[in-house]
C-alpha positions as CSV (number, residue, x, y, z in Angstrom):
1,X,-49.0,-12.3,-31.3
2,X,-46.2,-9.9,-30.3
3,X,-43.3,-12.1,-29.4
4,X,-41.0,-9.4,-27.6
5,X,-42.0,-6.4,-25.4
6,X,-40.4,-3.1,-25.6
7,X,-38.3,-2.6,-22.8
8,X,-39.8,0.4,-21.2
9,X,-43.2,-1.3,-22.5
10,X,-43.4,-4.0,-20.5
11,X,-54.9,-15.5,-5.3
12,X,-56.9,-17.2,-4.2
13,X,-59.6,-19.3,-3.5
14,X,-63.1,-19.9,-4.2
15,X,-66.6,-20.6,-3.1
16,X,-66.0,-21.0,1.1
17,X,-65.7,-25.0,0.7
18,X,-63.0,-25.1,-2.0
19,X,-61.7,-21.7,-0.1
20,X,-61.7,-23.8,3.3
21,X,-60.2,-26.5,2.3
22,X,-56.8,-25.5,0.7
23,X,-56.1,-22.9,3.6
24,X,-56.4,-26.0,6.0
25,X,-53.8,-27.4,3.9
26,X,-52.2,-24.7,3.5
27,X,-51.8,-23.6,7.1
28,X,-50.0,-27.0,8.8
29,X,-46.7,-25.4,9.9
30,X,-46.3,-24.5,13.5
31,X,-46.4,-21.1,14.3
32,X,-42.5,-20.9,14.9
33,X,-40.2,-23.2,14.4
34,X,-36.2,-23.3,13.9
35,X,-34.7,-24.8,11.1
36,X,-31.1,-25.9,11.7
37,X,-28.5,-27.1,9.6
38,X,-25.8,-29.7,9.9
39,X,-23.3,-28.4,12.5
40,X,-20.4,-25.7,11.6
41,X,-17.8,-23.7,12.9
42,X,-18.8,-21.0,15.9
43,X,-19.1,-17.0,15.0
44,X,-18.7,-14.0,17.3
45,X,-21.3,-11.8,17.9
46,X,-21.9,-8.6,17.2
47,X,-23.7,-5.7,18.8
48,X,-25.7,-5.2,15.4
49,X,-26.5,-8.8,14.8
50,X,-24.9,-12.0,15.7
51,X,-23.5,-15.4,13.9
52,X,-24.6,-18.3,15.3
53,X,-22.3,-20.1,18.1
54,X,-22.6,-23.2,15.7
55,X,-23.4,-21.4,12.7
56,X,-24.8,-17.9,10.4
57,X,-28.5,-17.0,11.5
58,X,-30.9,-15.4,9.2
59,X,-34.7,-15.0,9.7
60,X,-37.4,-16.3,7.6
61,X,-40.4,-14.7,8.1
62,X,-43.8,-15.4,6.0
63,X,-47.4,-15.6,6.7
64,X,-47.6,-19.5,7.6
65,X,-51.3,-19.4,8.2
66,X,-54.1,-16.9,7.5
67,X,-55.2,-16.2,3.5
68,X,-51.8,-15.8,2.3
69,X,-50.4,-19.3,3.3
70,X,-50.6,-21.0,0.7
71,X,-48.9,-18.5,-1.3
72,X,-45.8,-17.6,1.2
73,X,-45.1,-21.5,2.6
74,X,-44.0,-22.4,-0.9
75,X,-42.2,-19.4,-1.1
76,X,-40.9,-20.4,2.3
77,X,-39.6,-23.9,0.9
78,X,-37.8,-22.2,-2.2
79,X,-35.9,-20.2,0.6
80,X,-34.9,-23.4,2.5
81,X,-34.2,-25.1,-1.0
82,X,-31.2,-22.5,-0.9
83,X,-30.0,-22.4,1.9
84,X,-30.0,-25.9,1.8
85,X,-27.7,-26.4,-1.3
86,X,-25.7,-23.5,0.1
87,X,-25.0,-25.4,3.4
88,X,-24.3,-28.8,1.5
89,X,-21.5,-26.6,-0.2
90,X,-20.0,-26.0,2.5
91,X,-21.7,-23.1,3.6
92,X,-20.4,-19.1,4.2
93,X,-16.9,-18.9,4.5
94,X,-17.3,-22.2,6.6
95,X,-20.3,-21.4,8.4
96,X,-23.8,-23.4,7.9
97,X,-26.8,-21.1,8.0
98,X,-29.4,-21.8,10.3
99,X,-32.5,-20.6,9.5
100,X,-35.1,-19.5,11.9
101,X,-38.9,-18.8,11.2
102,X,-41.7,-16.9,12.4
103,X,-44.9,-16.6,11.1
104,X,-46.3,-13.5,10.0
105,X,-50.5,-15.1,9.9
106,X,-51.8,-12.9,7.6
107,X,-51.8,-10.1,10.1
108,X,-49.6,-7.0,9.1
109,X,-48.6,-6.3,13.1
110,X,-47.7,-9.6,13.7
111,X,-45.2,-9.1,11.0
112,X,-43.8,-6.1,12.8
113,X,-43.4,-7.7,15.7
114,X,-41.9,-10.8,14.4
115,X,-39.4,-8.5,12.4
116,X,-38.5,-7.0,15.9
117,X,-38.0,-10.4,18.0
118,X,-36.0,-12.0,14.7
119,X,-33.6,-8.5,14.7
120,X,-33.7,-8.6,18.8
121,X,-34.0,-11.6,20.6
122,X,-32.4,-14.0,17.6
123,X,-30.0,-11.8,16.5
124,X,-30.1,-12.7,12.6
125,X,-28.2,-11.0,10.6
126,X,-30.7,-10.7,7.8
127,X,-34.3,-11.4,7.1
128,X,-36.1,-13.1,3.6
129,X,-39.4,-12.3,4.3
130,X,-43.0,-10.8,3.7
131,X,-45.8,-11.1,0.4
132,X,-48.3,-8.3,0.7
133,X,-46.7,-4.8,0.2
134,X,-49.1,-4.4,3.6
135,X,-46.5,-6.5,5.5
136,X,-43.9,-4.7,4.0
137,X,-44.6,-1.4,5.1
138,X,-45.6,-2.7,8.3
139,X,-42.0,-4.1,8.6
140,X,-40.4,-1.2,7.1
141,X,-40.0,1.2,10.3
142,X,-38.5,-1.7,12.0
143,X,-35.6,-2.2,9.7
144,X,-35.1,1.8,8.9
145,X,-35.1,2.0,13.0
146,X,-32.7,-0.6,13.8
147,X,-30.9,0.0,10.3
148,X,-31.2,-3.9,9.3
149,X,-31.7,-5.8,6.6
150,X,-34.4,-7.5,4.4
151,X,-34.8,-9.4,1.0
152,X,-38.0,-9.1,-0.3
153,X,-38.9,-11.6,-3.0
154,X,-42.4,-10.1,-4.1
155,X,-43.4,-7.8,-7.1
156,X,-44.8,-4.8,-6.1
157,X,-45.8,-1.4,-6.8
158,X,-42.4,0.0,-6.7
159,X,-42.5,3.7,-5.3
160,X,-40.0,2.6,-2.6
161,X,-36.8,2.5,-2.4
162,X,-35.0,1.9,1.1
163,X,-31.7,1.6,2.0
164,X,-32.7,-1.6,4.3
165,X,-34.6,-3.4,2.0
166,X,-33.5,-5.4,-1.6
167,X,-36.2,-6.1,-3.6
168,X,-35.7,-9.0,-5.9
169,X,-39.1,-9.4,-7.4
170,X,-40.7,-7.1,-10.1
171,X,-40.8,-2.9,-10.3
172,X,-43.8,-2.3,-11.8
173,X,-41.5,-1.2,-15.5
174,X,-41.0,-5.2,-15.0
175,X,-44.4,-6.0,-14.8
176,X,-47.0,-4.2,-14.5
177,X,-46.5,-1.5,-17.4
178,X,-45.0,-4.2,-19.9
179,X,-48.1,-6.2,-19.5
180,X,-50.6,-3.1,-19.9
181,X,-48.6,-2.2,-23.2
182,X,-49.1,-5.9,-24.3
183,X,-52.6,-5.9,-23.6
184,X,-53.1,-2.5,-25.9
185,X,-51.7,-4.0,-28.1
186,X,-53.1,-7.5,-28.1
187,X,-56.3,-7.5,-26.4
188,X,-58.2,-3.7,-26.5
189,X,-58.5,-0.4,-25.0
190,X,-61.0,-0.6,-22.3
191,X,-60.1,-1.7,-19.6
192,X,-62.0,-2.8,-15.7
193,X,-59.9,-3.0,-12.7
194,X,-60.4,-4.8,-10.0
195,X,-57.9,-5.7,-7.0
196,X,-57.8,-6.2,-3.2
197,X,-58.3,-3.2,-0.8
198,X,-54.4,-2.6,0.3
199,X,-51.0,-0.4,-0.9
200,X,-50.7,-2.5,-3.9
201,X,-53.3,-2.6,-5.6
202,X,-54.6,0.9,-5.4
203,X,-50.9,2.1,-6.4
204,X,-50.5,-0.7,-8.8
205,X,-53.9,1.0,-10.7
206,X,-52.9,4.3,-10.0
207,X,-49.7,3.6,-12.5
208,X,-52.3,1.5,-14.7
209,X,-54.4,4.7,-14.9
210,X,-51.8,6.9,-15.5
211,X,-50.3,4.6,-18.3
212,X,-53.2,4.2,-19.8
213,X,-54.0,7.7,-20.0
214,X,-50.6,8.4,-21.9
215,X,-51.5,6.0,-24.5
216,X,-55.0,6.2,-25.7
217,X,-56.6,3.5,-23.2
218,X,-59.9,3.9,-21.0
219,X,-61.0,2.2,-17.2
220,X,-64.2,1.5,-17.8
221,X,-64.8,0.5,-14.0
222,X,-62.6,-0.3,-10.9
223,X,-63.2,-2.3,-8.1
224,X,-61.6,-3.2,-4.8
225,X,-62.4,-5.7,-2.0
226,X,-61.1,-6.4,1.5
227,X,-58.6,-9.1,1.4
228,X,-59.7,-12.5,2.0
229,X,-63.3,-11.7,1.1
230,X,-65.5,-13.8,-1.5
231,X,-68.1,-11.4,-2.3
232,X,-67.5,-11.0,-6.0
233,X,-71.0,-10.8,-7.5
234,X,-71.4,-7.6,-7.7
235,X,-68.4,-7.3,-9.4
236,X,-68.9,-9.8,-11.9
237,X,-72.5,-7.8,-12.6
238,X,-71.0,-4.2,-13.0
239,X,-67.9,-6.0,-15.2
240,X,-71.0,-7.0,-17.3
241,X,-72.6,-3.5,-17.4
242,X,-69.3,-1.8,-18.2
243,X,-68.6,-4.4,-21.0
244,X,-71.3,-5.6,-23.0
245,X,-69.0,-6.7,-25.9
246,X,-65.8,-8.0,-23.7
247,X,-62.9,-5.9,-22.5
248,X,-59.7,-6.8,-20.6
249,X,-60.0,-7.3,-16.9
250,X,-56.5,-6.5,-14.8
251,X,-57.1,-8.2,-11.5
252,X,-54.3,-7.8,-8.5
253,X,-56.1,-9.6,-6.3
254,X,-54.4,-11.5,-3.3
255,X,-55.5,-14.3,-1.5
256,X,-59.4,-16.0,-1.1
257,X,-61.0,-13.5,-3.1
258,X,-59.3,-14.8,-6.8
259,X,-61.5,-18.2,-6.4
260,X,-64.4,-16.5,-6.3
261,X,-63.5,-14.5,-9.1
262,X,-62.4,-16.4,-11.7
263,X,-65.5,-19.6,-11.0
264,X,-68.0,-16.3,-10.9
265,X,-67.0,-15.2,-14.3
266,X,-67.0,-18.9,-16.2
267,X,-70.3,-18.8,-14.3
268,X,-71.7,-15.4,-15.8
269,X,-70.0,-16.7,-19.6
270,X,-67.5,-13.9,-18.8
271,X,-64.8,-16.3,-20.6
272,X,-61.3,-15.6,-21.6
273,X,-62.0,-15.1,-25.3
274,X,-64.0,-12.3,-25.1
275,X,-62.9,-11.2,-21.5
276,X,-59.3,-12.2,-20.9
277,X,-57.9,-11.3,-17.4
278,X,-54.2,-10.0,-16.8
279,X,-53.4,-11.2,-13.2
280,X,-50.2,-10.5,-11.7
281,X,-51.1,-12.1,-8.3
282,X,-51.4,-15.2,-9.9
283,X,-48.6,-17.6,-10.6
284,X,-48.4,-21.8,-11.0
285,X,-49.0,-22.1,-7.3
286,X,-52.2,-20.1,-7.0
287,X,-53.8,-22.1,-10.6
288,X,-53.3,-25.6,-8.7
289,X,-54.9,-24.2,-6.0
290,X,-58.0,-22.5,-8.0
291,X,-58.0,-25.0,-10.7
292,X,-57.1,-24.9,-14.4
293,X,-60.9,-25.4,-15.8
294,X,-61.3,-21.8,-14.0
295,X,-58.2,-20.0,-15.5
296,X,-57.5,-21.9,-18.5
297,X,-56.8,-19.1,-21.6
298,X,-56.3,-16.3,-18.6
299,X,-52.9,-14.1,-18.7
300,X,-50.4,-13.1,-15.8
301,X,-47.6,-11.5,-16.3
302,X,-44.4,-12.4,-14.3
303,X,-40.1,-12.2,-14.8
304,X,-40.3,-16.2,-14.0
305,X,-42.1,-19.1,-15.3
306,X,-41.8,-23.1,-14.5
307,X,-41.6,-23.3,-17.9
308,X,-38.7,-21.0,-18.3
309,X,-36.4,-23.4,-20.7
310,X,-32.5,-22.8,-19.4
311,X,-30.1,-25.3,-17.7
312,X,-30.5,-23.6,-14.4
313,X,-34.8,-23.6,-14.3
314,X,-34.2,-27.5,-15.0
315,X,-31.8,-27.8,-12.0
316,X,-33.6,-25.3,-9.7
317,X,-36.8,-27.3,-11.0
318,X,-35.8,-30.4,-9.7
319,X,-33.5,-29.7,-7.0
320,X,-37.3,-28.8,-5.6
321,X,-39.1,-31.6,-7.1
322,X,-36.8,-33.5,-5.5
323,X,-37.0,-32.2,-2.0
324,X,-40.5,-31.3,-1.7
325,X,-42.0,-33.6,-4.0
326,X,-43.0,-34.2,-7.7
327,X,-46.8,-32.9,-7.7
328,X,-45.4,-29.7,-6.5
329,X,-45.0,-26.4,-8.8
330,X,-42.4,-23.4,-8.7
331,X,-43.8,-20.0,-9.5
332,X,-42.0,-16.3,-9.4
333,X,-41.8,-15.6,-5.9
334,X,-40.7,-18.8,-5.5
335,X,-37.6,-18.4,-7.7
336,X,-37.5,-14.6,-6.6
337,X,-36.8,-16.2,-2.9
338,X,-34.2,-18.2,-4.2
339,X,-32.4,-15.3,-6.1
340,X,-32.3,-13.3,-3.0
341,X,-30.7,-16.2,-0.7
342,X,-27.9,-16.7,-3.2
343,X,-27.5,-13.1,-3.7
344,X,-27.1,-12.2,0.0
345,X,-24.7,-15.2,0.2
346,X,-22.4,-13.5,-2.8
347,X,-22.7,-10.4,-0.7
348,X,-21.2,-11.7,2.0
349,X,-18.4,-13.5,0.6
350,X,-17.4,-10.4,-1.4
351,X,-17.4,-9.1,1.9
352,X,-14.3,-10.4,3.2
353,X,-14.1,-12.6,6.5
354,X,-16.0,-14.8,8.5
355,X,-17.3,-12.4,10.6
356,X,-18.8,-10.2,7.8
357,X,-22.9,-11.2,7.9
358,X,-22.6,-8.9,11.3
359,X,-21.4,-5.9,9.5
360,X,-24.5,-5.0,7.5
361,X,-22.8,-1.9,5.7
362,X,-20.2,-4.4,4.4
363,X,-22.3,-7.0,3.2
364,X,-25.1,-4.3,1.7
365,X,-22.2,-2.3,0.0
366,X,-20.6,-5.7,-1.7
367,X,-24.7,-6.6,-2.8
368,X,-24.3,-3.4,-5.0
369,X,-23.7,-5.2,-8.7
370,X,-23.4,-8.3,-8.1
371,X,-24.5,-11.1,-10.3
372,X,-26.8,-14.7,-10.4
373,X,-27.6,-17.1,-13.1
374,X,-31.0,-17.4,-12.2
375,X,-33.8,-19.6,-13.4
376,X,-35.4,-16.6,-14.9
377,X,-32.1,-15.9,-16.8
378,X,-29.2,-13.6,-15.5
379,X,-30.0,-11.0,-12.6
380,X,-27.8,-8.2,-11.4
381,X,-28.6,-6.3,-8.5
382,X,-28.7,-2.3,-8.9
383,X,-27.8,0.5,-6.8
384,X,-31.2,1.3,-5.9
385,X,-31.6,-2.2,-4.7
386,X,-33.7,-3.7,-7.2
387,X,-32.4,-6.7,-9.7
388,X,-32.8,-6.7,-13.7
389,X,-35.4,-9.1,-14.8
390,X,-36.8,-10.6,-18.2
391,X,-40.2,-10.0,-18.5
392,X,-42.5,-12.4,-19.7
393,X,-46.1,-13.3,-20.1
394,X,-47.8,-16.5,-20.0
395,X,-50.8,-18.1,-21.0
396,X,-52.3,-20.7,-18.7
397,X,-52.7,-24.0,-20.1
398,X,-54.3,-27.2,-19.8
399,X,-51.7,-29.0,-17.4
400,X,-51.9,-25.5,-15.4
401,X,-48.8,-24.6,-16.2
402,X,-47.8,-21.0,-18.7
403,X,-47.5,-20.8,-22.1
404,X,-44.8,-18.2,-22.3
405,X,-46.5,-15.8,-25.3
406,X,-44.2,-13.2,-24.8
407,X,-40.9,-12.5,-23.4
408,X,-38.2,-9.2,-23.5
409,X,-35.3,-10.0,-25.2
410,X,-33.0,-8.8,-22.4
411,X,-33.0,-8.4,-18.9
412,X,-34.9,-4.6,-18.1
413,X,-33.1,-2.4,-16.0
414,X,-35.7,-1.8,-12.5
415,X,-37.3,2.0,-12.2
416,X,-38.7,1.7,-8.4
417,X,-40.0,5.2,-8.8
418,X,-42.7,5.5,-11.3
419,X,-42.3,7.8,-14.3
420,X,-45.8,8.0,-15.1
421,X,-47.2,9.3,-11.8
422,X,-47.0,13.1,-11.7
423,X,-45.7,13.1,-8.1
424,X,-42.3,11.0,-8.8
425,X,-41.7,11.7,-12.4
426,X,-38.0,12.3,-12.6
427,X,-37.2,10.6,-9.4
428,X,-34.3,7.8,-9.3
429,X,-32.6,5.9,-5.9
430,X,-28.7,4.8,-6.2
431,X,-28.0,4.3,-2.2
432,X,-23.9,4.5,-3.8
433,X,-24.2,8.5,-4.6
434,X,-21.7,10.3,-2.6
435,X,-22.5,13.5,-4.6
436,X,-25.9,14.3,-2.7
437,X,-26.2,16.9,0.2
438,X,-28.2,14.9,2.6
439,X,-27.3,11.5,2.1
440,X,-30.4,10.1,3.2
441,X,-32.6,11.5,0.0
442,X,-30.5,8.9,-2.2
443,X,-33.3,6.5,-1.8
444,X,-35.2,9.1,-4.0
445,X,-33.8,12.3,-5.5
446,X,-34.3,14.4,-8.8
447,X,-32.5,12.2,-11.7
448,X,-29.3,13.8,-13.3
């Protein structure tokens, strides 16, 4: 097996009892609720956005209930885990954050109108926030309008690049076609897609198709359903059809539907020998939840494993062990969340004074290049707002944690505009470009 992919080369839950049952859990958190930190010097405020009297607000701002809460909760906890250690450290230029959520439920308006009463009514001076590239680009308008600022902490299906965001999980060059090359490579040439019915996963397989098509792989089948829905059997039947002898299935499903998918399959004998899915939806989080005996010998490719081995994945491992408690896991978005607390705090200490968080062109300019020693590995953030990542690909195992089966040997330089889609071919984003006409095209202009 391939241990290095080239560098251009390279959720969730079950039958409606199993499916019930963690979203209950899942879904305990109030509504809203303000987390505050230990008390610190008083700000000024700004007519853009506004320190805290008693401290630097942000916004947190994840689905805490509907089928993507148990997903973005633990995400929320990784974002709390940093701003935590950074407030135990004395904070932002003496400031303690204080951290305010809202929850998003599942519901893509909600998170626009969350966005707007965080930005508003709170006056934060940034936002870490949203899963579903749904709630993304529901938020999206809101930060263009009012020209504020997000972290997104997600993989996703790149073609985006936007001067309010930073994107800290995966381009799809850091996912999505590293993992398609591997699975050529390793696995076969026929391939059956199947995904939830949003942005993501109809773009995500858009790239897949057009990759494939460049290099000598077929879809066989592709299949979509609404998010949160369970009816997988005819799926699992035409999966059957399609591939009589096995074939690679690349699943980016999201939430309840993944359950169903993966206990339908063992049920047909679809197995991971002979049918081995490629999930990129799925981290350690999500195979708790499911259960190992249902995804045991399945693939999903990510920048960030639990089992990463570096001196800073052992600290960031159990600096959250410690504070949430030993049963629990850390996945990608987790440690993508992380990255993106500490990489906004850098920003705004290159920034200069204390009352920099306000000035949002400050802060966003001083993001530009700067650096973390990540869990993943070392991160830098680009011009076009996206970070470089390791790519890796695990193998779940028997204690439900990755077997890391493949890794790049270098951190791979994020392409948010997809080179092997027609339309944006040739395309690039560097929001630091002082040569271009119209300024506002540098989120996606004709590479030179």
């Amino acid at each position: 097996m391939s241990s290095q992919i080239n560098r251009r080369k390279f959720l969730l839950y079950g039958s409606a009892t199993l499916g019930t049952s963690i979203l209950l859990k899942a879904c305990g958190s109030a509504p809203t609720t303000t987390t505050e930190a230990s008390p610190a010097a008083s700000g000024e405020a700004s007519p853009a956005a506004a320190a805290a009297g008693d401290g630097i607000k942000v916004g947190i701002l994840h689905s805490l209930s509907g089928t993507m809460a148990i997903s973005e909760n633990s995400v929320v906890d990784s974002t709390e885990l940093a701003i935590e250690e950074i407030n135990k450290a004395g904070g932002i230029n003496g400031k303690q954050i204080v951290a305010i959520k809202e929850d998003g439920a599942s519901d893509w308006p909600t998170f626009a109108e969350k966005a707007k009463k965080l930005i508003d009514e709170d006056q934060v001076v940034v936002i870490f926030g949203c899963w579903t590239s749904a709630s993304r680009k529901a938020v999206l308008p809101v930060f263009e309008e009012k020209n504020h600022m997000l972290f997104y902490p997600v993989q996703y299906e790149g073609q985006e690049c936007s001067k309010n965001i930073f994107y800290t999980g995966a381009a799809p060059n850091q996912q999505i076609e590293p993992s398609v090359d591997w699975l050529l490579e390793e696995k076969g040439k026929e391939f059956y897609l199947v995904g939830s019915d949003y942005v993501f996963p109809r773009t995500a397989n858009t790239i897949i198709k057009a990759q494939l098509a460049a290099k000598g792989g077929t879809v066989v089948g592709e299949d979509y359903l609404p998010l949160g829905s369970t009816e997988v059997t005819p799926i699992i039947s035409k999966i059957r059809s399609a591939l009589p002898n096995g074939g690679v299935i690349y699943n980016t499903m999201n939430g309840d539907s993944n359950v169903a998918l993966f206990k339908q399959m063992q049920g047909a004998g679809l197995t991971a020998d002979k049918y081995p899915v490629m999930s990129v939806s799925i981290a350690e989080e999500e195979v708790k939840a499911i259960g190992v005996d249902f995804l045991k010998g399945h693939y999903a490719a990510w920048n960030y494993f639990q089992t990463v081995d570096s001196p800073e994945n052992e600290k960031y491992v159990a600096a959250f062990k410690a504070k949430f408690g030993d049963d629990r896991v850390t996945n990608d978005p987790m440690e993508a969340a992380y990255i993106s607390v500490n990489i906004w705090k850098q920003a705004v200490e290159k920034a200069g004074d204390a009352g920099t968080p306000t000035d949002l062109e400050k802060v966003r300019t001083a993001a530009y290049g700067q650096k973390f020693a990540a869990p993943e590995g070392p991160v830098e953030m680009n011009n076009n707002h996206h970070i470089s990542k390791t790519v890796r690909i695990g193998e779940v195992r028997d204690d439900g944690l990755f077997e890391i089966v493949s890794s790049t040997p270098a951190p791979v330089e994020p392409i948010p505009w997809n080179q092997f889609v027609a339309d944006t071919k040739g395309f690039t984003c560097d929001w630091t470009r002082t040569d271009i006409k119209a300024p506002e095209t540098a989120g996606k202009f004709k590479g030179a």
